[in-house]
Each structure stands twice: as C-alpha cells, then as structure tokens.
N, C-alpha and C positions, 0 to 999 in steps of 0.2 A: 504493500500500500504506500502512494507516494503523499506525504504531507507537506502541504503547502506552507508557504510564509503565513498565510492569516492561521491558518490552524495552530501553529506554533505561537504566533500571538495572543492567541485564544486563549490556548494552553496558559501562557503566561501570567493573561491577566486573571483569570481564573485562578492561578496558584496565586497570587497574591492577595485577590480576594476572599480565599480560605484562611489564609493565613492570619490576614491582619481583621477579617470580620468587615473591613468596608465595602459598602457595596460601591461597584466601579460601574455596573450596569447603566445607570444612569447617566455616564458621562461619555463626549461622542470620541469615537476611534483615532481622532486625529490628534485628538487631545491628547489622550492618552501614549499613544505613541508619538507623539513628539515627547513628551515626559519622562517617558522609559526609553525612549535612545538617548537622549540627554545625559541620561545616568547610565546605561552602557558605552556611553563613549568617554565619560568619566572614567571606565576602570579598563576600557582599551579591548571591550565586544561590542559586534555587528551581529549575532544571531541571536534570536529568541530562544530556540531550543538551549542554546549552550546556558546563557543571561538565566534560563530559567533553574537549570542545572546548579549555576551558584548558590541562588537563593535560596536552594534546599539544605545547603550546609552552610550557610553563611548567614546568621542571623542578622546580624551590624549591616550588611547589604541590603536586607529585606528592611530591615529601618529606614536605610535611607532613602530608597526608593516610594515608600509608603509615604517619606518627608516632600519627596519631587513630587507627589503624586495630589497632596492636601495641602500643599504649599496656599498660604493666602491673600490677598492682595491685602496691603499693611498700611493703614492711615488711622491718623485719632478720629474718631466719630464717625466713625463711616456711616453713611445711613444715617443724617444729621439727628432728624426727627424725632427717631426714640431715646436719644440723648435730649432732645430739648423738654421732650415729654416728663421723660425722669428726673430734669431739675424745676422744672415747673410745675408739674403735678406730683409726682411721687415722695421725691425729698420733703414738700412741706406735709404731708399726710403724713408721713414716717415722722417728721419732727412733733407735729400736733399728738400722736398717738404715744413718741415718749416721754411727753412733759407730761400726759395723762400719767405713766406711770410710774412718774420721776425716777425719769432714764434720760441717761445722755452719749449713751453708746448706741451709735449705729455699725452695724456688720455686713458687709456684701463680701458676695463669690462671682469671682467672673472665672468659667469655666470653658477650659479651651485657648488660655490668652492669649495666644501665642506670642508674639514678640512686645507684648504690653501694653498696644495703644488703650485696648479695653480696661486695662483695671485703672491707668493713667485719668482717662475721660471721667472715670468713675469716681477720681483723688480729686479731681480737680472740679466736676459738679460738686458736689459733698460740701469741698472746702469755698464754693463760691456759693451756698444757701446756708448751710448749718452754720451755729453761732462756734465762734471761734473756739471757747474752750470744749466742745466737746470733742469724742473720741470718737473717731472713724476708722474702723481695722476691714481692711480689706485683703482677701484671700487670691492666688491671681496663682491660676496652677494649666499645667500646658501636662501633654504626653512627654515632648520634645525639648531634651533637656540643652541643645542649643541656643533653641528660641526664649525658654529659662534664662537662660546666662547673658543673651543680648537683652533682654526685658531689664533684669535687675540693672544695668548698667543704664540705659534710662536715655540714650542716646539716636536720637531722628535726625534725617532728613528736613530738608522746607519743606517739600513735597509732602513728607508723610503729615504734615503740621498745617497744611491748607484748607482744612473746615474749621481749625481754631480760630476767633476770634482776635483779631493781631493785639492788643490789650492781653487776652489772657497769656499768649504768648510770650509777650514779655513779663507779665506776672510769675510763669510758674516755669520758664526755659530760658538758657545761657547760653549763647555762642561758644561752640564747643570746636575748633577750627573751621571748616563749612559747613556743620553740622551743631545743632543743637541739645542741650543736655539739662534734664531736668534739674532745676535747682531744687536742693533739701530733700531728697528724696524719703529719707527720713520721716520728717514731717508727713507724708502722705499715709506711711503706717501699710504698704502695702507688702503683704509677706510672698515671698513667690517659694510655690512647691511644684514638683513631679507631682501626676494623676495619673490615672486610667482612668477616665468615665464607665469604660467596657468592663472593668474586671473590680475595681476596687470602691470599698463602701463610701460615702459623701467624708470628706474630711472634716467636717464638723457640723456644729447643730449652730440653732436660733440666727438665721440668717437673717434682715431686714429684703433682700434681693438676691437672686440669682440669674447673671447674664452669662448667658449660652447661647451666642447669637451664630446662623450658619456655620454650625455643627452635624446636626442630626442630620444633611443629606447625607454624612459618608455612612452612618450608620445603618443596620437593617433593622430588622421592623422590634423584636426581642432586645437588642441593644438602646432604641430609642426610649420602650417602655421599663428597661429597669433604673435606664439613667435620669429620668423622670420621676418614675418613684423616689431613687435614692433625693433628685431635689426637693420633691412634697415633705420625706423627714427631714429634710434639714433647714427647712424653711421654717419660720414663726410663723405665728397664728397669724393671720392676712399679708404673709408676704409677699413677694411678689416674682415672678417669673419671665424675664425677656428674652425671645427668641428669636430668629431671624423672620426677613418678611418675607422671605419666601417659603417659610418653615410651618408646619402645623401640627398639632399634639395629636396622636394616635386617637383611634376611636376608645381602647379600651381603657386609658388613664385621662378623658375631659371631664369626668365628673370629679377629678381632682383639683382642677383650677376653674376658676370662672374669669369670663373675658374683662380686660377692663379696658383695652383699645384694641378692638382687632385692626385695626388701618396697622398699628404701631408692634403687635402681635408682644399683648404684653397683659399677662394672668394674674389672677390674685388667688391664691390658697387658698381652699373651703374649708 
C-alpha cells in the first residue's frame, strides 16, 4: 500500500492530537502545516512520517510543537470590550459586595496567560477602580513555562501596548530600550504559576473572577466540562466567569453560571 504525503500528515496531526488532548480538527490544513514544518525545519526534517516518529520518543519535541501549534497572538486587552466591561461594571459590584462584608481583598485567576498581557490588564483595571489601600492578589498560571518566564519579567512591545490608553501607559510602563517594562511589578501582586487546566485540580478557592479567554477551542468536549467545573469550585459565591467571544459553555455545565453579558460572554456563578 502506497501512503501519501496527506496520509502521513494525517497521521501526524492525529498523533498529536492524542497526545496532547487538543482538538486540531477545527483548525484549517494550511495552518497547521505551515506550523509543523516551521518546527520540523527547526530540528532539520522534511517528512511527516519521520517528524512523526520523533515525537513518539521525544517528549520536549511534542511540547514544542503543541507550543507552535496554540501559539497566541499577544497584546494587552485584546478584545477591548470585556476589559472595559470588567472595570466599569464588575470591579464596582465586586467592591460594593466587599465593603458589605468588610472585605478589602479582591482575588482573580486568569487562566491560560500566556505571556501576561491578561493578568497585566487585570493589575492595572483593579489598580485604576479599587481604593488604593486594598489588596489585589492575582493568580496568572500558563501550561508553558517559557511564556511563564517572559510574563514575570513584564516586558512588551508598543505594538503589544496599542489598546492601552497612552496615560495608562505611562502610568504603569518604562522605556525598557525599544521596548517597554512594567514598573513595580510588585505592586500588582501578580503571582505566576505552571497549570494544567486538563489534568490538575483549580489552584485555589474564593476567587472574585476567573478569565479564560480563547482557551477552550483547543480543548475537547470532556476537557472543557471538567475545567469548568474545577472554575464553578473555585469561584465565590456570584463570581464571575470571562471567556472568549467566540467561546461558549457546554450544554451540560450552563446551569452553573448565568449570563451577565452574553455580547461580552461573561457569567456569574449560581
């Protein structure tokens, strides 16, 4: 039997989608294979059968390519909107509900973050509604512990920094040689950790919010509903849940959240 190049691609992306649990089905062939020759021409292959052969023993390979393959396109705010939303509407609900219980800690998770614009957006809404001395601990956890190591270090682009506001910009960023560097990072209180969404339990409870924005396409349908659940326990009682806007919560976990903008696709815990 003679196998073709697409069959051995096939092959391919199939073993990777076993492997790593993301679904690749939905994304179109060209895409994909410019992504995985990218990364076989990285290590110095041209065949898929062979390309595929590595990734069977070579764990660090299958990571990287899983990394070429969900890479993100990286800006502060992307999708202005549900940022403006969450500092205009959410933060002051969250503040009004913890002077009810004389509380001055608020806590968000932004899951998925990859190279930090997310939890960044999130330090710096917080710090431009909530009164100065309280406390804002923010949680800011990726699979990718490169995207980790460039986050903590807090350092953009203009480019990535062009839905900010040029005031906040110089509020909370430093000319870093052409590039830009959060000042006081400190101050933002954002801790960054490794995750698994797919395998490992929420890393903590009583959140005020959790953003997982354009995540769950890569996941299948079982990975979406447990990583969901694990947010409904970690979340406080009416917290809140932001997800991408092209994203939608399974049929069988919506009676866990109720809408509170579907335009902005952003839930409240029942």
């Amino acid at each position: 039997m003679v196998v073709s190049l697409d069959d051995d691609f096939n092959f391919l992306v199939r073993k990777i989608s076993k492997s790593s649990g993301i679904v690749l089905t939905g994304y179109r062939d060209s895409y994909l294979k410019r992504r995985i020759d990218l990364r076989m021409k990285a290590v110095g292959m041209n065949n898929y059968a062979l390309y595929r052969g590595l990734l069977e023993k070579d764990q660090h390979e299958m990571k990287e390519v899983i990394n070429m393959l969900t890479v993100n396109v990286t800006e502060f705010m992307r999708d202005k909107t549900p940022f403006m939303f969450f500092r205009e509407e959410l933060l002051p609900d969250i503040m009004e509900r913890k002077i009810q219980c004389k509380s001055n800690i608020v806590r968000f998770w932004s899951a998925a973050c990859s190279y930090g614009e997310e939890p960044y957006s999130i330090g710096i809404s917080s710090r431009e509604v909530l009164p100065e001395d309280w406390t804002v601990s923010i949680y800011a956890t990726d699979i990718d512990e490169k995207c980790l190591k460039g986050a903590s270090q807090g350092i953009y682009s203009r480019e990535q920094l062009k839905n900010l506001d040029p005031p906040l910009v110089m509020k909370y960023f430093e000319p870093s040689g052409e590039d830009f560097k959060v000042k006081n990072i400190r101050k933002l209180s954002i801790r960054f950790q490794k995750h698994d969404l797919t395998s490992e339990p929420p890393i903590s409870r009583h959140f005020d919010a959790v953003f997982c924005r354009n995540v769950m396409i890569y996941f299948n349908e079982s990975q979406k509903i447990k990583m969901l659940n694990d947010f409904y326990n970690a979340l406080s009682d009416d917290g809140y849940l932001i997800i991408g806007k092209s994203e939608t919560l399974p049929v069988e976990i919506r009676e866990l959240f109720a809408p509170v903008s579907i335009r902005e696709k952003i839930f409240k815990k029942v």
